[in-house]
N, C-alpha and C positions, 0 to 999 in steps of 0.2 A: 796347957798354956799355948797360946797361939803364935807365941816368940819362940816355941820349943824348934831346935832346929832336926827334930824328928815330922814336927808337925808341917811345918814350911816343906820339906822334902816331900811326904806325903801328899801333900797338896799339889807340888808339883805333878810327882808320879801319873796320880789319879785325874790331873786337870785331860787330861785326852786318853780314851780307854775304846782298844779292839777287840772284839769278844768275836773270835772265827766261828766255835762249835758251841753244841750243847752243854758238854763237860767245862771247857772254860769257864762260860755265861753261869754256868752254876758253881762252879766254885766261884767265881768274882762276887758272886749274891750270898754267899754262905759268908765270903769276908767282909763284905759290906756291914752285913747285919750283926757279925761278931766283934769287930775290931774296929770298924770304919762306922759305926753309928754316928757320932757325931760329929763327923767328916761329910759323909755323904750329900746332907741335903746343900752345900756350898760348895762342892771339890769338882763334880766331874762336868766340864763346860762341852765338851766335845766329846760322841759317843758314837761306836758303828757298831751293831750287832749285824753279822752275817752267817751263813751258811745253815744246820739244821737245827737252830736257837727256836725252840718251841713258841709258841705267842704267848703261855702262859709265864716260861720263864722268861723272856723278853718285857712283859706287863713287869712282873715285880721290878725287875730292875731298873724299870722308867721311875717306878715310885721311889725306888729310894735314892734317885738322882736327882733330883728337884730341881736345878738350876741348872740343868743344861741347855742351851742355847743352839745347840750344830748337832741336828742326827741325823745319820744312814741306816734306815731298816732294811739288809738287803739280807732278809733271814727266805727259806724257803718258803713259796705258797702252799697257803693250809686252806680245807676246805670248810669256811666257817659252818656251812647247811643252815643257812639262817639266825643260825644263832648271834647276839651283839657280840663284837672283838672287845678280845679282855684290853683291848691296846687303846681302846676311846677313851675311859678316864684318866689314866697316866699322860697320855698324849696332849689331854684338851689341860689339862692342869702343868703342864711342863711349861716355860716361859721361852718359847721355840721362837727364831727366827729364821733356820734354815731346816730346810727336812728335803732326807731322799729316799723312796721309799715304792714299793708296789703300793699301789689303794686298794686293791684287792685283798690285804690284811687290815682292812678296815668294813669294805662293803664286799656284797657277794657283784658280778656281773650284772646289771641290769639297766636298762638304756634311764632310771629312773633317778639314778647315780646323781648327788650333788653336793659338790666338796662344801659351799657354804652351808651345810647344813652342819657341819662337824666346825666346834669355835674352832679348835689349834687352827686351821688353814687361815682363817681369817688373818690371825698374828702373822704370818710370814712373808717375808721380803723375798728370800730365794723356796724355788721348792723348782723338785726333781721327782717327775713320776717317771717309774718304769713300765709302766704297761703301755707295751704297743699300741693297743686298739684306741686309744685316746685321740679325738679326733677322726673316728671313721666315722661314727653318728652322732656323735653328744661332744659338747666340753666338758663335760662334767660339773656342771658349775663353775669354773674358773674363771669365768670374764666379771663373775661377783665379788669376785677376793681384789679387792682395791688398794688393799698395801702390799700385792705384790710388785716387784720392778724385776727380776730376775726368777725365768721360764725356762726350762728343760721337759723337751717332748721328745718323742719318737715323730720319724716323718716318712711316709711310705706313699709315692706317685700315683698306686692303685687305690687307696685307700684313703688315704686321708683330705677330706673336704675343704676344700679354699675358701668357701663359706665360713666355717666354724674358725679357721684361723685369722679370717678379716675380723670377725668376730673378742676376737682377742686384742688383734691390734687396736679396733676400736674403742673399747671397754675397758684396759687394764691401763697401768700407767709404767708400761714395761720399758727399761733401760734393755734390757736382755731377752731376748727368744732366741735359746740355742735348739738345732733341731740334731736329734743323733738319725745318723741316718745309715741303713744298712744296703742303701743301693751306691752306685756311683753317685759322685759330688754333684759330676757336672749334670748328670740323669736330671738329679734332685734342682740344680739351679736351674735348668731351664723349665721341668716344673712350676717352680715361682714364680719366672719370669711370666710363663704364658698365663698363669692365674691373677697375674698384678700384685702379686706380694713379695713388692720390691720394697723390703724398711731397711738401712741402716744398720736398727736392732738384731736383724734375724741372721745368728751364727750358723755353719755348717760345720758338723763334725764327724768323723766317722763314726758307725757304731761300734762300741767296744764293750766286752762286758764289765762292769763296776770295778773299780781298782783300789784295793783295799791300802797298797803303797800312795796312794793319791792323798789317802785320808791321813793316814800315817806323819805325810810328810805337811800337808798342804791345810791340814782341815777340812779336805775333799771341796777347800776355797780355789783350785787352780780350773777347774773348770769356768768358772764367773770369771777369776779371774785373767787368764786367756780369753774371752770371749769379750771384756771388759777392753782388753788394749786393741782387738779387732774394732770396735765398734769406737773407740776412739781414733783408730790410725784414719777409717773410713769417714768422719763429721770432719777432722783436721783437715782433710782430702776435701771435701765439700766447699767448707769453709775457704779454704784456698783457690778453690778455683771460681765461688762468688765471689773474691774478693779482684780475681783480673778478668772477669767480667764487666763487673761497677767499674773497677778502675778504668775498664776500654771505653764504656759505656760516658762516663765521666771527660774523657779526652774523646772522644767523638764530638760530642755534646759541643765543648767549647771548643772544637775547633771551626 
């Protein structure tokens, strides 16, 4: 019964689930599928698989999570060798609207890379790539994914193309471009500045490696949302100072 208050409990438990290693990830899959069957496909809304969590046992466990909504794939890079990731049909059939992840457990390296080719990317609002090289030569697709609003990239002043990120701004319908960045801040701001990618939207944060208490605590939502009160402190800031402009502008006028 779904008033059982063993059931309720449960439900809570499993609504947000860290799976650090391979041993956890597999026992959490051996109770899924033993005790938790008809839990599963409604229970687990927020989910981080990290560390040396295989892709295979990562796949099953997408499948028997059906209705998760918030994932971190921040498991170890595998060498697909061409072969399809077992993680494309769990992923593209999961009802995602935030995903953070390498794409490199999806595609191999190749400047040929495009995320709208995969449905799940199309679904999501926020999404978090780990791979550095994003934006040296390619977007990867991303200026296609048109229901995104909230962007995390890597930002490097050697490498990364002011082109391909005008390109974004152009294209996407973004409230948010955070960039993590592993140089100094101000390095990186005046990078921007001299490129003309001056928006609003575009957060600066340091690079740090993925913080499994972030998710724990936050739904790995404190990212967006820090980035979310930056980018409002900064339009309230605007808006205020169009408004004693007009205002001057207004008493000029009639005087």
């Amino acid at each position: 019964m779904e008033t059982h208050p063993c059931y309720r409990m449960e439900r809570l438990l499993y609504r947000k689930v860290v799976l650090s290693n391979e041993i956890t990830a597999s026992h959490f899959l051996s109770s899924m599928r033993l005790r938790l069957s008809n839990l599963s496909e409604g229970v687990v809304q927020s989910l981080c698989i990290e560390g040396d969590v295989l892709l295979n046992t990562a796949a099953n466990i997408l499948s028997l999570c059906g209705s998760t909504k918030n994932l971190a794939l921040w498991i170890t890079p595998s060498n697909l060798a061409g072969e399809p990731s077992p993680l494309l049909h769990p992923l593209n059939v999961l009802p995602l609207t935030s995903l953070s992840l390498s794409i490199s457990h999806i595609f191999d390296h190749t400047p040929l890379i495009s995320l709208s080719t995969v449905s799940v990317f199309s679904k999501l609002t926020h999404l978090e790539i780990l791979n550095g090289w994003v934006l040296w030569s390619s977007t990867v697709g991303l200026e296609h994914l048109q229901q995104l609003t909230h962007l995390c990239l890597h930002v490097h002043t050697k490498r990364t193309k002011p082109t391909l990120v005008m390109s974004l701004l152009r294209n996407l319908r973004l409230q948010i471009l955070v960039f993590r960045a592993s140089e100094d801040l101000k390095t990186v701001q005046s990078f921007l500045e001299c490129s003309d990618l001056i928006d609003p939207c575009i957060v600066l944060v340091n690079y740090a490696p993925v913080n499994l208490n972030d998710f724990r605590s936050d739904d790995i939502t404190s990212l967006w949302q820090n980035a979310e009160q930056i980018v409002k402190r900064r339009r309230a800031t605007e808006q205020g100072k169009s408004l004693q402009v007009s205002q001057h502008c207004f008493t000029t006028d009639m005087s």
